[in-house]
C-alpha positions as CSV (number, residue, x, y, z in Angstrom):
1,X,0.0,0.0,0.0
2,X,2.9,2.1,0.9
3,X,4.5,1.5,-2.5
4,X,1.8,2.2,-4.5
5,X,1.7,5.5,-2.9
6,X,5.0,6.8,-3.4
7,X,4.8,5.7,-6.8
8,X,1.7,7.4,-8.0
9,X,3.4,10.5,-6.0
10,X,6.6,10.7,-7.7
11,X,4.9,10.2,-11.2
12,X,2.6,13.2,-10.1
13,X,5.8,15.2,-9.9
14,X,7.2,14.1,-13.0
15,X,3.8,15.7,-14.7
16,X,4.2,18.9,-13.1
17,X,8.1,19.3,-13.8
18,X,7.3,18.0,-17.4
19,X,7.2,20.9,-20.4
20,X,4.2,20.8,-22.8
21,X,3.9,17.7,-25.2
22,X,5.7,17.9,-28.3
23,X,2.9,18.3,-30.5
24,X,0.9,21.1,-28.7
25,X,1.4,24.8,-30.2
26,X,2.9,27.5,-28.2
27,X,3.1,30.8,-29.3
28,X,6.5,31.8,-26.8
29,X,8.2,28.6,-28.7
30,X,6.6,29.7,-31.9
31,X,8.9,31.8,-34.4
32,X,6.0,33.9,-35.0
33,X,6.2,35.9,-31.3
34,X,9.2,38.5,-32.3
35,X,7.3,39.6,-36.2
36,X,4.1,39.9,-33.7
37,X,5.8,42.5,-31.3
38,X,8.0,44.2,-33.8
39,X,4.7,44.7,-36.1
40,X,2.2,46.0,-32.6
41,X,5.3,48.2,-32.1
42,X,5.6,49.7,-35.5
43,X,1.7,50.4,-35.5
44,X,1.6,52.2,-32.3
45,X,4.4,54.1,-33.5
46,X,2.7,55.3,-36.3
47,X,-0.2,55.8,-34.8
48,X,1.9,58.4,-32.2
49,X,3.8,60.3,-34.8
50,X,0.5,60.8,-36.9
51,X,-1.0,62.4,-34.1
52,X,1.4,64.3,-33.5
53,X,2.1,65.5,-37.0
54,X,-1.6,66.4,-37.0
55,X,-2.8,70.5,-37.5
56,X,-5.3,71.3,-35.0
57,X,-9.1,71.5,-36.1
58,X,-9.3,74.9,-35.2
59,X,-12.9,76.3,-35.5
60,X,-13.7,79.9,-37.8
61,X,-13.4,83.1,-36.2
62,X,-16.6,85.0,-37.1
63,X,-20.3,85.4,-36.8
64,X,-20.9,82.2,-37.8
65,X,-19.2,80.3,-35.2
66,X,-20.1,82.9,-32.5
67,X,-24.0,83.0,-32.7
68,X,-26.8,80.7,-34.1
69,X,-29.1,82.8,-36.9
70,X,-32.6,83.4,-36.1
71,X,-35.3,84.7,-38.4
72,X,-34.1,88.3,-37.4
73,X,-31.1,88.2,-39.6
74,X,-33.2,87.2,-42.8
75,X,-36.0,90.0,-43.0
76,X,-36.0,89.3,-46.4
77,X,-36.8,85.7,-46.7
78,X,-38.5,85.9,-43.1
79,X,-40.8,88.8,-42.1
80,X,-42.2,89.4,-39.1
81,X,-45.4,89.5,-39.6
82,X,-44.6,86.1,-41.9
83,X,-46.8,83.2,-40.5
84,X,-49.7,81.0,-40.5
85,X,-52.8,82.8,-40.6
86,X,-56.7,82.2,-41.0
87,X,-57.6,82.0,-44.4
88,X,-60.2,84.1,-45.9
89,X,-63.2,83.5,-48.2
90,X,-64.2,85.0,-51.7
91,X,-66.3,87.9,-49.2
92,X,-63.2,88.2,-46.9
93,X,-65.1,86.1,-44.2
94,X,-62.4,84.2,-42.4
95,X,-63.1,80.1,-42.6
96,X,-61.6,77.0,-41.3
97,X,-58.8,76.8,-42.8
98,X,-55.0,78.0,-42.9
99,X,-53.0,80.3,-45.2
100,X,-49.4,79.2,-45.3
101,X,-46.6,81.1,-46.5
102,X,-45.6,80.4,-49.4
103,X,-43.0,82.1,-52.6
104,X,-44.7,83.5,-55.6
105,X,-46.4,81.0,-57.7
106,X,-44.6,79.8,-61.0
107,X,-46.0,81.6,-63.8
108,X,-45.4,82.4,-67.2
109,X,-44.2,85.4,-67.9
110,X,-46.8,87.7,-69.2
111,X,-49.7,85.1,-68.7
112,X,-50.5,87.1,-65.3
113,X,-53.0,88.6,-64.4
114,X,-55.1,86.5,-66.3
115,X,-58.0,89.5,-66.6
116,X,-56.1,91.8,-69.1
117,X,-57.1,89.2,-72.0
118,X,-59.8,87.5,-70.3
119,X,-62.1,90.5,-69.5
120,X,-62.4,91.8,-73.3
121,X,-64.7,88.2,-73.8
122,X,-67.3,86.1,-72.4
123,X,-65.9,83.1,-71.0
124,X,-67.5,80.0,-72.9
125,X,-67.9,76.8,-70.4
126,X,-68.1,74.5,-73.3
127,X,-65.8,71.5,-73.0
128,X,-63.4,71.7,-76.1
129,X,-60.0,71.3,-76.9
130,X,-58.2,75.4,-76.9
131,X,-57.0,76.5,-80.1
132,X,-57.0,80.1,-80.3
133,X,-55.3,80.5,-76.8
134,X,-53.2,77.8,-74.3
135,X,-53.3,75.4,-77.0
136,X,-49.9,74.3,-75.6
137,X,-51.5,73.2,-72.3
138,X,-52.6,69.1,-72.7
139,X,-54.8,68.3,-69.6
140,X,-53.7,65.1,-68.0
141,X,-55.4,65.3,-64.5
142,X,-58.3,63.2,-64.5
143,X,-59.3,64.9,-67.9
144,X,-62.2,62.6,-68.3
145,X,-64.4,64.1,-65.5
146,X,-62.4,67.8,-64.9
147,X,-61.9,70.8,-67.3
148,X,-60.7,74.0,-67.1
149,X,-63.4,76.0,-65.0
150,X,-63.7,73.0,-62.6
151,X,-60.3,75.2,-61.2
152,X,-60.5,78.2,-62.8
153,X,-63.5,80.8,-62.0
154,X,-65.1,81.5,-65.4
155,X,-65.9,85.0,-64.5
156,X,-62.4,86.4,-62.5
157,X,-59.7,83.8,-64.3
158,X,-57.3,85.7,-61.1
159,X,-59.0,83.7,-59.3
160,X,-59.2,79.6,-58.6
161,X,-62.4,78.1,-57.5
162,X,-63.1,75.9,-54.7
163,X,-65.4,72.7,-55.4
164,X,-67.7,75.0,-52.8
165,X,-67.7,77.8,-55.3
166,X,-65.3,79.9,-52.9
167,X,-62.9,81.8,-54.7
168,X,-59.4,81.5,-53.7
169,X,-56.0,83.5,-54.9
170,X,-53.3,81.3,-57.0
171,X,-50.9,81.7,-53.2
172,X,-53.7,79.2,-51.7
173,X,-53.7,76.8,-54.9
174,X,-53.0,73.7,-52.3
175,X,-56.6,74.2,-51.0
176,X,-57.4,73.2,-54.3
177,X,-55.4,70.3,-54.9
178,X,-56.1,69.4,-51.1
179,X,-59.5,68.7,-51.9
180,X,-58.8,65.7,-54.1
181,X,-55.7,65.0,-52.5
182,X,-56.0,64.7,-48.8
183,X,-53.1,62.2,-47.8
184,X,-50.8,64.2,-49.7
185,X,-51.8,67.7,-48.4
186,X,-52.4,66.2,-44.8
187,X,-47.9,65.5,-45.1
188,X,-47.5,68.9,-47.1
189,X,-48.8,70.6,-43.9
190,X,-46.7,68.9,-42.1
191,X,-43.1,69.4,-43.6
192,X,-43.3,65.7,-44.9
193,X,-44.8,66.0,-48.8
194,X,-42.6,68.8,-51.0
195,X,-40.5,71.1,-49.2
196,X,-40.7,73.4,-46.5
197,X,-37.9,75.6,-45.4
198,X,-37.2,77.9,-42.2
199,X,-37.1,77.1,-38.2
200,X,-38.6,74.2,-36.1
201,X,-39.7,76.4,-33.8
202,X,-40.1,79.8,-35.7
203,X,-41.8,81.1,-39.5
204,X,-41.7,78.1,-42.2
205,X,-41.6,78.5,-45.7
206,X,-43.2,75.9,-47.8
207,X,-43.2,75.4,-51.7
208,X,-46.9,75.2,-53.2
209,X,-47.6,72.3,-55.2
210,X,-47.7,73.4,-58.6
211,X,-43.7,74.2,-57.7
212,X,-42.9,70.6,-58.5
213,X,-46.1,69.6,-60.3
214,X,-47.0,70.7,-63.3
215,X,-51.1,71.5,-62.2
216,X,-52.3,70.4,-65.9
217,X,-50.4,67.3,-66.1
218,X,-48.5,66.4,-62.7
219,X,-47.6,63.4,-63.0
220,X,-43.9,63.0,-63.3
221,X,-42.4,61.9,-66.3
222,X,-40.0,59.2,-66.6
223,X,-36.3,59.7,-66.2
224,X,-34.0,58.4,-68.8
225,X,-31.7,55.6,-67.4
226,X,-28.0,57.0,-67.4
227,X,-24.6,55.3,-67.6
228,X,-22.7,54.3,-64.4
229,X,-20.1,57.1,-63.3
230,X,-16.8,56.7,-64.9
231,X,-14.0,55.2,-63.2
232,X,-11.1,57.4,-61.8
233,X,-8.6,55.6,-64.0
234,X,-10.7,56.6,-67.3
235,X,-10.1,60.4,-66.4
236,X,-7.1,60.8,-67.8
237,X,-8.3,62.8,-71.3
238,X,-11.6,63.8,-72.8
239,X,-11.3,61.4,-75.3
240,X,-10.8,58.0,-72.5
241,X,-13.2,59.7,-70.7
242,X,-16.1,60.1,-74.0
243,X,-14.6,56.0,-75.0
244,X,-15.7,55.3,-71.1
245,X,-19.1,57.1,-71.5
246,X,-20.2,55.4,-74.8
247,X,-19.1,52.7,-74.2
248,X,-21.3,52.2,-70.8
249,X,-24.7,52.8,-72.9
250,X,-26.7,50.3,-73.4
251,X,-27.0,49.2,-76.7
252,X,-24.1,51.1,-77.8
253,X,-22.2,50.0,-81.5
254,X,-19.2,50.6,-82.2
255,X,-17.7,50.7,-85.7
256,X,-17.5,47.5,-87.0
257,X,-21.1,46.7,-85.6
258,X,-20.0,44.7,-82.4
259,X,-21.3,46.1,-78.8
260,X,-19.0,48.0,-77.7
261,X,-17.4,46.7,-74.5
């Protein structure tokens, strides 16, 4: 019993003095452990002198890195008595409804105000297709049940006309289009459909509708695919760089009537 014991003692020892087994992997007995600590070094170093080497970001000295703008320093863009106010019927009555501040509308120059052609004739309601006068304008907005005086009052063409018969000035036009379009003037309102310009918490500026839509056909039209940007390494002359372009358009030939590649 005694002998037993001393022997699985001393072979205990002989495992703990014993280095690891031949096979296992160690990175101290490794080759690899001097490249590792020369390369961390290097990096660090690096790292140090490019900091060092470093300018400074070093802020501009002037207004605009002294103050934040408020509407007070654009009077122009942003009168005072710019705002939201209560909008106001054909009589002057004020109704439910807002008036937004908004830029001049888009017209044509010299089409406004419509009166100095329209009040030397009658108007005629008949549905027709214009001839004489607009014959350039092609209505594709729900054409088959709207026309022209559906928008536009037949006796005061300065004016636009509200389904209710209310008469409205061109500045309120998205009263008009909000009456068909309710989810999208619901958004406009709120700084979400179009654009809107200003302060969160001070006067607003927003683009009317007819700014991005054409009112007599607003639909967008369809954009005309374009060629991937050119790669830095074509940029070396106008001619590698016109080679580059027509040569990335689909469908392209080149002389001898292969695709060009």
């Amino acid at each position: 019993m005694s002998a037993n014991h001393s022997d699985s003692h001393s072979e205990s020892e002989r495992d703990e003095h014993a280095g690891p087994l031949e096979g296992e992997f160690s990175i101290a007995r490794s080759n690899a452990l001097i490249p590792m600590l020369v390369l961390a070094a290097v990096t660090v170093l690096v790292i140090l002198v490019s900091i060092i080497r470093s300018e400074p970001v070093v802020a501009p000295v002037g207004a605009p890195a002294n103050k934040a703008f408020s509407p007070a320093d654009f009077p122009t863009i942003f009168p005072k008595e710019e705002g939201l106010l209560p909008a106001r019927d054909g009589s002057g009555g004020a109704v439910s409804e807002t008036v937004f501040p908004v830029p001049a509308p888009p017209f044509t120059e010299g089409i406004f105000p419509c009166m100095e052609c329209h009040a030397g004739f009658p108007p005629n309601p008949e549905r027709r297709t214009l001839e004489t006068m607009h014959s350039d304008i092609v209505l594709h907005h729900d054409e088959k049940n709207r026309w022209c005086l559906d928008c536009h009052d037949a006796n005061d063409r300065n004016q636009l006309r509200l389904a209710s018969g209310a008469l409205i000035p061109f500045t309120e036009s998205y009263r008009l289009c909000g009456q068909c379009h309710g989810t999208q003037f619901r958004d406009w309102k709120s700084g979400i459909h179009g654009k809107r310009t200003g302060y969160w918490d001070g006067p607003k500026r927003y683009l009317l509708c007819v700014h991005c839509h054409n009112p007599h056909s607003p639909r967008f039209a369809a954009l005309q695919p374009l060629p991937p940007p050119v790669r830095p390494q074509f940029l070396r002359s106008g001619d590698t760089v016109a080679a580059a372009v027509s040569s990335a358009l689909p469908g392209k030939e080149d002389g001898d009537g292969a695709h060009a590649r």
